[in-house]
DRENNUTOR-871613 format. One record per residue (C-alpha): z, x, y; residue in one letter. Coordinates in steps of 0.02 Angstrom, whole numbers, padded with zeros to 5 digits, always signed. Example, Ala and Ser with C-alpha at 12.3 -4.5 7.8 and 13.67 -1.06 7.14 Angstrom:
BEGIN
+00390+00615-00225a +00357+00684-00053s 
This chain:
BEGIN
+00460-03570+03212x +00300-03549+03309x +00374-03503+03483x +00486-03395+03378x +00346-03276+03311x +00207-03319+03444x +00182-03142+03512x +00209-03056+03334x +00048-03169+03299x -00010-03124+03454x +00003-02934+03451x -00045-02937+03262x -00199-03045+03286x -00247-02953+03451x -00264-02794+03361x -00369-02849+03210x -00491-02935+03349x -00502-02757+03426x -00542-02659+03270x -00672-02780+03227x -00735-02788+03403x -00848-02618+03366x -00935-02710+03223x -00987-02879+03293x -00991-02908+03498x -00958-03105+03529x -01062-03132+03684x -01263-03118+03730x -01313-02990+03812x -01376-03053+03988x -01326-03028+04175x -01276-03129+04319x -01305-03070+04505x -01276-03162+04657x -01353-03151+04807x -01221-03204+04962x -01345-03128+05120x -01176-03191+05242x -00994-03172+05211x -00928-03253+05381x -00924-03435+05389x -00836-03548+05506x -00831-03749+05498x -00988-03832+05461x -01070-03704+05397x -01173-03710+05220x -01139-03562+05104x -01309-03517+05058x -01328-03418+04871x -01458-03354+04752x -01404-03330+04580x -01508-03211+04480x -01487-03228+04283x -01556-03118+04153x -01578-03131+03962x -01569-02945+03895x -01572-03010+03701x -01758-03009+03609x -01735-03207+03551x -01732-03346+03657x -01565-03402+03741x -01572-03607+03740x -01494-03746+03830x -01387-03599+03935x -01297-03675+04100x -01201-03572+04221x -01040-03625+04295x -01019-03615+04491x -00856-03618+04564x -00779-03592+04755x -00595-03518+04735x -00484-03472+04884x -00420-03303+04852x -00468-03141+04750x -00493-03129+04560x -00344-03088+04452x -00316-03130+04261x -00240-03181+04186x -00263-03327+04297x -00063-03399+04282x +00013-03242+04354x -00053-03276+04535x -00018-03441+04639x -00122-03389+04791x -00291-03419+04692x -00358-03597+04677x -00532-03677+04632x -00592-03810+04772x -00764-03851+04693x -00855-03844+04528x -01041-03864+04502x -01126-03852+04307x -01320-03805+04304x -01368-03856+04151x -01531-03850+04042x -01573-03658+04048x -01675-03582+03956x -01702-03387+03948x -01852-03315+03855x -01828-03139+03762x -01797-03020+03930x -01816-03140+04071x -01743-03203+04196x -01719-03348+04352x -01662-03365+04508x -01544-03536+04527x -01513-03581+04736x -01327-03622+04758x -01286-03705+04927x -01110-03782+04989x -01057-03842+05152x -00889-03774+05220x -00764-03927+05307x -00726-03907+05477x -00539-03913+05424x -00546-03783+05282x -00395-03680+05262x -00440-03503+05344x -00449-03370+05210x -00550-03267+05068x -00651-03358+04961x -00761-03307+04847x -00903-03399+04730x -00869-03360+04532x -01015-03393+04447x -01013-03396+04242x -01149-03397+04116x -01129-03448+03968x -01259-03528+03800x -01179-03662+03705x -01035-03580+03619x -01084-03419+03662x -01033-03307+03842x -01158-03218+03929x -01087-03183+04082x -00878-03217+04078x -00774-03363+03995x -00767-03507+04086x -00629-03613+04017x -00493-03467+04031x -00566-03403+04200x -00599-03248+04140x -00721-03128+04185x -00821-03221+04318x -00960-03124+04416x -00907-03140+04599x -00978-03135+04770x -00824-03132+04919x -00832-03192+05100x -00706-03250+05229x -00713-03420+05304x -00659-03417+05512x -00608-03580+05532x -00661-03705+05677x -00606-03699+05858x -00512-03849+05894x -00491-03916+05697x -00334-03894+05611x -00350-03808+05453x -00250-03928+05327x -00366-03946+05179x -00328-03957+05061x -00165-04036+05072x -00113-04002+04903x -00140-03892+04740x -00100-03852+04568x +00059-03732+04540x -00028-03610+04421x +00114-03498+04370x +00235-03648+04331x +00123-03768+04250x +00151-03761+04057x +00079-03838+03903x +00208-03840+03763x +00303-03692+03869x +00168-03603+03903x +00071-03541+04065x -00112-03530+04075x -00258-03580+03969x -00177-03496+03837x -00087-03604+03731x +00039-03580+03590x +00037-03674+03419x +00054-03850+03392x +00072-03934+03229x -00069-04045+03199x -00064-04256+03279x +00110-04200+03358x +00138-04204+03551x +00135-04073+03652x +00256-04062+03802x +00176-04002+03972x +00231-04015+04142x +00113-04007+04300x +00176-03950+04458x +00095-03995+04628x +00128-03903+04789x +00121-03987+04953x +00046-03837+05055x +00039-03944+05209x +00154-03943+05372x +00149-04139+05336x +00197-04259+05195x +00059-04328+05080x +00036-04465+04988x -00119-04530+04882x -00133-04399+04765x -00213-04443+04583x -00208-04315+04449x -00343-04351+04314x -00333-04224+04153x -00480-04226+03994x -00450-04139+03843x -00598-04060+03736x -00631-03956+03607x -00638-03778+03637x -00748-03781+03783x -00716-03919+03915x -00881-03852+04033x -00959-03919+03896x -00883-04059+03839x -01005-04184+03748x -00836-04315+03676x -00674-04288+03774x -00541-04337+03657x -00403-04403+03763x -00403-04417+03969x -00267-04477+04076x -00251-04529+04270x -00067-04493+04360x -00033-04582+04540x +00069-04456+04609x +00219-04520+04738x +00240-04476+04890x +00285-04256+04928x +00360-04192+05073x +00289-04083+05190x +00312-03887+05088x +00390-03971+04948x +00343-03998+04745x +00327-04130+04626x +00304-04119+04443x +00212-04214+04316x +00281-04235+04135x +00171-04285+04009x +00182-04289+03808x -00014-04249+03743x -00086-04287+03574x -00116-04140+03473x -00292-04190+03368x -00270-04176+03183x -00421-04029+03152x -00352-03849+03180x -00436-03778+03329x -00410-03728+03511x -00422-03883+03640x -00440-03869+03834x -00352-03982+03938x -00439-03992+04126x -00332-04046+04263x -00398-04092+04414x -00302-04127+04574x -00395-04281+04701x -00338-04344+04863x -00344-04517+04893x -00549-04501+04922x -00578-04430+04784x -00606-04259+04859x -00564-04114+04735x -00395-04021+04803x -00376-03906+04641x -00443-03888+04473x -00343-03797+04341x -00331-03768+04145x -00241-03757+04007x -00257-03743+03819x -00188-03824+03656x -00200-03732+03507x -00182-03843+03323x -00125-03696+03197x -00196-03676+03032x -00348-03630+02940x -00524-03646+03038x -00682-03575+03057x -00780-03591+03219x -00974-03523+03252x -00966-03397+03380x -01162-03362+03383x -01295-03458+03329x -01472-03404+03352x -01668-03420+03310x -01776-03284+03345x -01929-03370+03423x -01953-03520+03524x -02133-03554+03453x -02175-03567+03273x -02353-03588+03192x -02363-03619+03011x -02348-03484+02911x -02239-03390+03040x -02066-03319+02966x -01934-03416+03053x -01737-03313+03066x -01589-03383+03116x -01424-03297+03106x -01260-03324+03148x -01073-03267+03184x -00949-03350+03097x -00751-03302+03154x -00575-03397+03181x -00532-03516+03326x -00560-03404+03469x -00377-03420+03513x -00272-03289+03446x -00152-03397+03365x -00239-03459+03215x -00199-03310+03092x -00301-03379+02937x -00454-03321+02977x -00540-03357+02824x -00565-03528+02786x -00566-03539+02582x -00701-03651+02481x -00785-03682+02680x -00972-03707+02656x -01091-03674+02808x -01246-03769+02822x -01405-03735+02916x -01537-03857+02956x -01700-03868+03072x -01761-04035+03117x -01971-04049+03188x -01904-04166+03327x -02100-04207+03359x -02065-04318+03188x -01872-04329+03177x -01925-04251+02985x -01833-04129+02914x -01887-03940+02906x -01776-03837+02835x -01581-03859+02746x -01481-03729+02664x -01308-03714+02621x -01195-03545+02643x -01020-03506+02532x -00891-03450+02650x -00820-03327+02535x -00633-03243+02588x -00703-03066+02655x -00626-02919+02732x -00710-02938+02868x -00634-03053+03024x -00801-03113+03072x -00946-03167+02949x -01109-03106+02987x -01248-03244+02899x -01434-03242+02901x -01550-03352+02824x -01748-03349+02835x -01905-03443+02763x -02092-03480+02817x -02143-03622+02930x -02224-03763+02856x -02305-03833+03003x -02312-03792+03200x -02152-03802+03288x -02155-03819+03480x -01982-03951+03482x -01881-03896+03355x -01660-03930+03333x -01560-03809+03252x -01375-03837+03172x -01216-03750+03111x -01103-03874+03026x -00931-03796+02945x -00847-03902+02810x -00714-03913+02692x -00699-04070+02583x -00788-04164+02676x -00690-04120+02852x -00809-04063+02972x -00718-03928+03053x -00878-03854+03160x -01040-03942+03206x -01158-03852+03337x -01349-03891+03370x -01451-03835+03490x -01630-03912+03529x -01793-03786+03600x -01929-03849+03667x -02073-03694+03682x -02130-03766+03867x -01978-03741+03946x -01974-03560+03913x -02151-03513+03949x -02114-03424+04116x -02234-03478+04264x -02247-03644+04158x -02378-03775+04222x -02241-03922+04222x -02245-03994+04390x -02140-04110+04502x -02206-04238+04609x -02101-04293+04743x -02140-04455+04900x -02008-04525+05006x -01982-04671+05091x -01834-04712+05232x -01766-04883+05260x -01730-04911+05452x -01611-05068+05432x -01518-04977+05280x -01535-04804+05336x -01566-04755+05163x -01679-04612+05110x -01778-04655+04953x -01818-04512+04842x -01944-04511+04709x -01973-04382+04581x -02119-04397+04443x -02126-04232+04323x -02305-04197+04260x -02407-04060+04174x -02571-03952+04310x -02682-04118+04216x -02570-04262+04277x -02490-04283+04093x -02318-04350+04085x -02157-04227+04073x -01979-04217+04058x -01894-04212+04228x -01752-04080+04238x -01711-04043+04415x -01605-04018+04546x -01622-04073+04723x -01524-04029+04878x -01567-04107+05063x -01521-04041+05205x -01513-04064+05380x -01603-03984+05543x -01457-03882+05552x -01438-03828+05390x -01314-03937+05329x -01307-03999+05141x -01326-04189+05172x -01333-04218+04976x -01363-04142+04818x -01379-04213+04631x -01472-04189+04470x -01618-04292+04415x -01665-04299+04247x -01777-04439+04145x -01908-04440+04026x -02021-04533+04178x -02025-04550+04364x -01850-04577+04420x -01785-04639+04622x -01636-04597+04695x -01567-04675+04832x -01467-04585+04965x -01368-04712+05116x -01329-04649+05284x -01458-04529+05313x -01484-04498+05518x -01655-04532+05582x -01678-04362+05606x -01788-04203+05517x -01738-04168+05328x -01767-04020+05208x -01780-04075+05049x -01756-03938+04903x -01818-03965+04726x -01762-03852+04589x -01870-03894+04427x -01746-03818+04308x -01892-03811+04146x -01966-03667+04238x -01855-03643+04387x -01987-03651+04515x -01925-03703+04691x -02021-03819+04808x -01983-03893+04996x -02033-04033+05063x -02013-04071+05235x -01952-04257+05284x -01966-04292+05457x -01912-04465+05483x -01944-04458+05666x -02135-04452+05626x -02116-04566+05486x -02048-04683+05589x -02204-04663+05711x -02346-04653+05594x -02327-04846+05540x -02365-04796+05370x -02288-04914+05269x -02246-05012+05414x -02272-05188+05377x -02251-05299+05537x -02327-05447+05479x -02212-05587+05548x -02307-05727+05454x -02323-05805+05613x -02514-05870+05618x -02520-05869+05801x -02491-05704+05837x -02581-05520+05830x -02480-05411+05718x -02515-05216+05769x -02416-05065+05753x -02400-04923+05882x -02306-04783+05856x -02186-04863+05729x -02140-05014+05826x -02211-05205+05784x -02315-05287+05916x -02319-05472+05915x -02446-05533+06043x -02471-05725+06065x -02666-05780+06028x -02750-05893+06181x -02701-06039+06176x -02825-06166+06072x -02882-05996+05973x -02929-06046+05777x -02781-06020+05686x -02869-06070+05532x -02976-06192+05468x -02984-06357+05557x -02812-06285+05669x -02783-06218+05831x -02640-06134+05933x -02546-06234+06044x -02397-06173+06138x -02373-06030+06003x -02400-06160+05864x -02527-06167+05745x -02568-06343+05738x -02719-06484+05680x -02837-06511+05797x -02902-06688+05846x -03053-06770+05811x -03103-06785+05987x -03048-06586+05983x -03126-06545+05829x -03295-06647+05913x -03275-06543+06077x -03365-06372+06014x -03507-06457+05989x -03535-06578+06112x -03488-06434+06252x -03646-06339+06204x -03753-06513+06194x -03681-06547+06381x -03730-06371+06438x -03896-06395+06374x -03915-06563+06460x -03854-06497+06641x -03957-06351+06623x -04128-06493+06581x -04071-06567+06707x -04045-06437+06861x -04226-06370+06794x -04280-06538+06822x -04224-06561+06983x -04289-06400+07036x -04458-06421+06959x -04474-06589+07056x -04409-06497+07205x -04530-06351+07231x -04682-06480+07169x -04650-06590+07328x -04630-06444+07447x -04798-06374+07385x -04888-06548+07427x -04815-06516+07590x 
C-alpha cells in the first residue's frame, strides 16, 4: 500500500512544504566560499583550499561543522540520476562556533595519488549546525558549495584508482534510488540491493563494503543503530556484483540514513554513497533550535526559540503529532545544576511547522551553558537535541593558545607531536585542533584532530629525516600557526641527545648529533679507589693505590739528593 500511493504522498506533501516555505525558512542564514587558488593538478600534488564561513544570523551558531568532500565529476541532483559522479574522500570539521555576523577561514589540504583516475573533480564543501543547514544538506548531497579543477594525471603511472565504485542509479533501498527513501512499516526489514562496478581493465578482489545506519543525519551520528561489513568476491575486469541485504527498520517513526562505504583491501575509501529509510507514521522532529546570546549575566533576559515540523522526509504525512509535549531545559554546566525547565503542548495547528518561544531572566552568570529540545509522547522520546556553548570559543581573536614541541625518534623514525592548549597567562584550556604536516615539497604527510581537556601527544611512524611543516588549526578561535620541524638540524643540535653509554671508561660528547665515545688513559680514576685498565674500570692495588704518594716522596728525595750532590760539587771546586 505504501509503494502504491508513494508519489500521491509525495506530490501532496511536496506542495504543503512549499506553501509553508514563505512563512518559516528551515536553514541559518550563513555562507560558504572556497578558495581553490589552482585548478590543475597532476600526481603528487596536494590540493591546497581555504574555506571561508560566515554566520549572517544575529544569535550565535554553536557546535557547527562543515562537511568536506572530493567527488569525481560535476554536481547534479538528484544525486541517483547520474553514475559518472562519485565521492573519493570525506573529511568532518567539527566544533564551530559562529558569533552573531562572523566568520572563519578553515585550511583544507589533500594530496592527489599518482594513479588517480584523470578527470574533473571538484571539492563540495557543506555547512551545516546540529540539525540545522547553513550551507546545503549533507546526507542527500544536495546543495553543496563547490570549487572545480581537473586532475592531469602522472607521466608513466597508470591511472586505475580507484578500482571500484558504488552504482548510484541502481542501488535501492526498499526499491528505491537515492537517499530518498520510501515508507517502511516500523521493526520490519527493508530490502536493498548494492551494486558495485568494477571500473578497472583488471579483475579485483578484496573489496569490503561497510554500511551504518543513523538517525536522520549520519554526518552527525552520535549512536549508529545497526552497521554491517560485506567481503565482496571476486569481479571481473568491467563487470558488476550486487549486494543483497534485509535492514532493520527501528521501531520510532522517522527518517534513517544508511552510509555505504566502498574499501579496498587497505582500507582506502573507493566510494561513499547514501541512502535513506523512512519509518511512516506520526513524528515530530526540531528543525531549529536556538539561544540568542552566548554570554549571560544575571539578570540578563535569556530567548530561545525553536522550529518544530514533521520528519524532514516527505513521506510522513501526519505532521502533527497529537498530545506531543516539548520540553526546554538549560543546564549551568560550570555546576551540572539545573537553570531553567519548561514544558510546551504540541497542540494540532494549521500550520505545518510550529513556531515556539520561551524566555525568562538569568539567575546567575552563564559562560558554559547546554541547551535541549526533547519531543515526547507517553513517555516515547521521539526527538532529543542539545547543544552545549561555551562564551570563549566565540569571542573572536580569543586569547586561547596552543603550545606545540616535537621530538623525532631516529631508531623508530617516529615524529612525536605535542600539543598543550592554554589561555595569554599559561592557564589550562580545552584543546580543539587540527593539525596537518607536510613535507619540503608540499606533500600532506599526515593530518588528524587533537582534542583533550590537557596536553595530548601524538605519535606519527615513518616520518623521513627530512624538513617538516607542521600546521595547527586551533578550531576555538580558528587561528592558524606553523611550526617549522627540521629534523636535519634536530638531528645536529644534540638537543636531547643522550649518548651516555654507561661505560665509566669512556668520554661521552656529542658533535653535531653523533655520540663520541673516547677511551680515558689508561690508569685514569674511574672512580673512587678504581682505575682504567684496558677499557675497564677496575680496583686498584694496594701497592697501586700506595704509588701516588710515594712517587711524589721519591721525586722529592732525588731532587735532595741531586741538590746535594751539586752543593758538595761546586763547594770543592771553590777550595780549589
Amino acid at each position: 500500500m505504501f509503494k502504491t500511493y508513494s508519489k500521491i504522498v509525495l506530490i501532496a506533501f511536496s506542495l504543503l512544504l512549499a506553501a509553508n516555505a514563505f512563512a518559516v525558512t528551515l536553514e541559518y542564514d550563513g555562507s560558504v566560499i572556497i578558495d581553490l587558488p589552482q585548478d590543475r593538478f597532476y600526481g603528487g600534488d596536494t590540493v591546497n583550499a581555504s574555506i571561508l564561513i560566515s554566520n549572517s544570523e544575529d544569535f550565535p551558531l554553536a557546535n557547527a561543522y562543515l562537511v568536506l568532500e572530493i567527488v569525481k565529476g560535476e554536481y547534479y541532483y538528484p544525486s541517483q540520476k547520474l553514475n559518472s559522479n562519485n565521492v573519493i574522500y570525506e573529511e568532518i570539521v567539527r566544533g564551530i562556533n559562529l558569533a552573531p555576523g562572523a566568520s572563519k577561514t578553515i585550511p583544507f589540504a589533500f594530496e592527489l595519488r599518482n594513479d588517480l583516475d584523470v578527470g574533473i573533480y571538484r571539492i563540495d564543501a557543506y555547512l551545516q549546525e546540529g540539525v540545522t543547514p547553513i550551507a546545503g544538506v549533507p546526507y542527500i548531497f544536495d546543495a553543496p558549495h563547490s570549487a572545480y579543477f581537473v586532475f592531469n594525471g602522472t607521466d608513466g603511472v597508470e591511472p586505475e584508482f580507484p578500482v571500484a565504485k558504488i552504482v548510484r542509479p541502481r542501488t535501492a533501498f526498499n526499491d528505491t534510488t537515492g537517499p530518498v527513501g520510501a515508507p517502511a512499516e516500523p521493526n520490519s526489514m527493508v530490502g536493498a540491493n548494492i551494486f558495485v562496478e568494477n571500473t578497472s581493465n583488471a579483475k579485483v578482489s578484496g573489496l569490503v563494503l561497510n554500511l551504518v545506519m543513523c538517525e536522520w543525519n549520519d554526518t552527525v551520528c552520535e549512536t549508529e543503530l545497526w552497521t554491517h561489513k560485506v567481503a565482496i568476491g571476486e569481479i571481473a575486469a568491467e563487470d558488476e556484483a550486487v549486494v543483497e541485504l534485509q535492514v532493520p527498520a527501528p521501531a520510532i517513526a522517522d527518517a534513517y540514513a544508511v552510509k555505504m562505504e566502498l574499501n579496498d583491501s587497505e582500507g582506502n575509501l573507493l566510494s561513499l554513497y547514501r541512502n535513506r529509510i523512512i519509518v511512516a507514521g506520526e513524528t515530530k522532529k526540531i528543525r531549529k533550535l536556538y539561544v540568542n546570546d552566548y554570554y549571560f549575566e544575571e539578570g540578563d533576559t535569556v530567548t530561545i526559540s525553536a522550529v518544530i515540523g514533521p520528519s524532514p522526509d516527505h513521506y510522513n504525512d501526519s505532521p502533527v503529532l497529537y498530545g506531543a509535549e516539548f520540553k526546554i531545559s538549560v543546564i549551568d554546566l560550570e555546576t551540572n545544576g539545573p537553570v531553567f525547565e519548561q514544558s510546551l503542548d504540541l497542540t494540532p495547528a494549521e500550520e505545518l511547522y510550529l513556531e515556539r518561544e520561551v524566555s525568562f531572566q538569568a539567575d546567575r552568570e552563564l559562560t558554559k551553558f547546554r541547551v535541549c529540545g526533547v519531543i515526547e509522547k507517553a513517555g516515547v522520546e521521539h526527538e532529543n537535541y542539545c547543544f552545549d556553548l561555551y562564551s570563549e570559543q566565540f569571542v573572536q581573536g580569543s586569547q586561547s593558545e596552543i603550545s606545540v614541541d616535537w621530538s623525532y625518534n631516529i631508531e623508530t623514525s617516529s615524529l612525536l607531536l605535542q600539543f598543550c592548549p592554554q589561555d595569554i597567562a599559561g592557564a589550562s584550556q580545552l584543546l580543539n585542533a587540527r593539525y596537518y604536516l607536510s613535507d619540503s615539497k608540499g606533500n600532506l604527510v599526515a593530518e588528524a584532530l587533537a582534542e583533550s581537556d590537557a596536553c595530548l601527544e601524538q605519535e606519527i611512524k615513518y616520518v623521513k629525516k627530512e624538513k617538516h611543516s607542521l600546521l595547527v588549526l586551533n578550531t576555538i578561535n580558528f587561528e592558524q600557526q606553523k611550526t617549522e620541524i627540521d629534523i636535519p638540524a634536530y638531528l645536529k643540535s644534540c638537543i636531547n641527545v643522550d649518548c651516555s653509554d654507561n661505560v665509566a671508561c669512556t668520554a661521552d660528547s656529542c658533535v653535531d648529533g653523533e655520540c663520541i665515545h673516547a677511551p680515558l688513559a689508561e690508569g685514569a680514576s674511574c672512580g673512587s679507589g678504581m682505575a682504567c685498565k684496558s677499557g675497564e674500570c677496575r680496583p686498584l692495588t694496594s701497592f697501586e693505590m700506595l704509588t701516588p704518594i710515594f712517587i711524589p716522596l721519591f721525586a722529592l728525595i732525588g731532587i735532595a739528593l741531586i741538590a746535594f750532590v751539586g752543593y758538595k760539587y761546586y763547594k770543592k771546586r771553590g777550595k780549589e
